[in-house]
N, C-alpha and C positions, 0 to 999 in steps of 0.2 A: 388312445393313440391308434392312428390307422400303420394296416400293417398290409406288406407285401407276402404274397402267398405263392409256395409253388404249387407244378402242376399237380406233384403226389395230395399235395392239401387240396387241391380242387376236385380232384376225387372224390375223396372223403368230405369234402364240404356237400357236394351233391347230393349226398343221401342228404345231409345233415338241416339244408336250407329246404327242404324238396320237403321235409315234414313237415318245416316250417307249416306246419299247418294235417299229420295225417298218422297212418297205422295199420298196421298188418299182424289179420287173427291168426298168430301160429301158434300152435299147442306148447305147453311145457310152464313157465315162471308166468305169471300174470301181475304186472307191475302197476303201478297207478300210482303218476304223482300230484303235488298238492297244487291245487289252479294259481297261478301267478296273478300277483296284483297291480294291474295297472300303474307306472308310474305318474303317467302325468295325466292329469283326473280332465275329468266331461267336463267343458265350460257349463258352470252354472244353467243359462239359458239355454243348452240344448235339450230336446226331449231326445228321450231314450228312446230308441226305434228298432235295436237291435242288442239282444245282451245273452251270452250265454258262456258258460266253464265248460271245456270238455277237455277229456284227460282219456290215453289207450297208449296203443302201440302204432307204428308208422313201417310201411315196408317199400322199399323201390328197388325196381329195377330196370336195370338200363342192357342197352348194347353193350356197354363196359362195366358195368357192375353189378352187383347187390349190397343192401344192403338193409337194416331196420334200427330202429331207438323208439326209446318210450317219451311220450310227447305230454303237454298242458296248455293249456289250450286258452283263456280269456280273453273275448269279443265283447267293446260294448261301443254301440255304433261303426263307426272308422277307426275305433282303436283298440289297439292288440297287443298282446305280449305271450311267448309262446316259449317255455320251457322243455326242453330236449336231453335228453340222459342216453348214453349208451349208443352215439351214433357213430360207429366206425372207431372208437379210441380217438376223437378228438374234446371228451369230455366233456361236461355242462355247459349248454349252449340256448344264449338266449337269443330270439327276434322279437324285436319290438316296433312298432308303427304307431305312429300318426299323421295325420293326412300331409302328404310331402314330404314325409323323413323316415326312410325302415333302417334299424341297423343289425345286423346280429354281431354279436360279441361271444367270444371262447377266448381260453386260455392259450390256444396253441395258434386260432387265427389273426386273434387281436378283433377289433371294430373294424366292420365293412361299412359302408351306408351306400344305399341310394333313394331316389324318390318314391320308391314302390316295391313290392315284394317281386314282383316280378322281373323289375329289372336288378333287383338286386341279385337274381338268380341267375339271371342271363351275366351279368359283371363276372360272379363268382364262377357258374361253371361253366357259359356256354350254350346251356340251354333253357326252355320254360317249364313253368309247372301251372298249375289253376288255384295258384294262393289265392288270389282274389276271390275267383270263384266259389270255392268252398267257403265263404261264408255263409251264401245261400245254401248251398248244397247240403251241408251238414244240418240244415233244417228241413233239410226237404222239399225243397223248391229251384226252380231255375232260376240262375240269375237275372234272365235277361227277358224280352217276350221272343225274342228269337233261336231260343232255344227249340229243339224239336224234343218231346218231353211225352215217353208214358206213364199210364199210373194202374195202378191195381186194383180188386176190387171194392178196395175200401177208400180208394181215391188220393193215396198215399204214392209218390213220385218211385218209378220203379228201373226206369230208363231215361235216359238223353243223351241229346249228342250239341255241345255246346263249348263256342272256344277254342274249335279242332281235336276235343276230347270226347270221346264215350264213357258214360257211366253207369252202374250199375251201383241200385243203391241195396241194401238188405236189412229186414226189422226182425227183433225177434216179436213174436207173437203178436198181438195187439197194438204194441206199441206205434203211435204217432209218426215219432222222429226214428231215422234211418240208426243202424247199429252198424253199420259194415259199409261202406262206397268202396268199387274198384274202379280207378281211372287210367284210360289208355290211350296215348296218344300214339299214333302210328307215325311213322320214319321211313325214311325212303329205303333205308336200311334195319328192319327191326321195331321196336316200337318202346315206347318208354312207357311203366306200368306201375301205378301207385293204390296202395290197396292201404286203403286209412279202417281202423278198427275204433271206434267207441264207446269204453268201457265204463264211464261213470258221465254224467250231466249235472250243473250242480249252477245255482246264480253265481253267475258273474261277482269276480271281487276289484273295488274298486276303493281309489285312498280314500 
């Protein structure tokens, strides 16, 4: 059932939908929860093109807030589902997508839906985040060719600026795919700042 939200809940929703997809490395509890399994499965006939679990912590901040929750993360193609614990006291909170339909669902906000992650964030609070985005991004690649995109010297994506965001990505040692992205979208006033942490990779789970 769709539910009306006040402003105090759009607050709190912002952090909440803004992970939808991310995580913030801050010392102290290290959580990690279990990757969510897609509801509604790959048509048969698609090939798999994209699939990955990922599970951390999520931190944002804004001109008017802070805040973090621990996030899950499963991507396989255009379809997603994203597990969120601990964000602001609005309790277990899922989003989920597939192509034309996101929703997230809590306890306290009831079902939202719109066509897209991104407009579903814009509906909820107001303003954008690079849902989309990070799905590349967490692999370590630009989404787009129009990305303006450094890399390191092991040829691993190190920087960009794409979407009206900067990014920085960070690995620990050797590894391939990025451990850490901070994204920063600048404001006429401020800047909105999302610093996603990736504590576990693991396949994708699907029904």
């Amino acid at each position: 059932m769709s539910a009306q939200i006040s402003q105090s809940q759009v607050l709190r929703l912002s952090t909440a939908v803004l992970v939808g997809c991310i995580s913030l490395g801050l010392g102290g509890c290290q959580k990690t929860l279990k990757a969510p399994t897609l509801s509604t499965p790959l048509p048969s006939q698609e090939m798999v093109k994209t699939q990955f679990s990922i599970a951390g912590k999520i931190g944002v901040r804004t001109p008017q807030q802070n805040g973090s929750a621990f996030y899950a993360w499963t991507q396989v193609n255009n379809y997603f589902a994203i597990d969120l614990t601990g964000a602001l006291g609005i309790g277990q909170t899922r989003i989920e997508g597939i192509p034309g339909k996101v929703t997230l669902t809590s306890a306290k906000t009831g079902t939202l839906q719109a066509a897209s992650p991104e407009e579903l964030l814009q509906q909820a609070t107001g303003w954008q985040a690079p849902i989309s985005y990070l799905v590349s991004w967490v692999q370590g690649k630009p989404a787009s060719g129009s990305a303006q995109a450094q890399y390191d010297e092991q040829r691993r994506l190190k920087t960009l600026a794409e979407g009206g965001w900067q990014v920085q990505l960070s690995y620990d040692n050797a590894d391939p795919l990025p451990q850490k992205l901070v994204m920063i979208q600048t404001l006429p006033q401020g800047e909105n700042r999302v610093t996603l942490t990736i504590q576990s990779r693991e396949d994708a789970a699907q029904p």
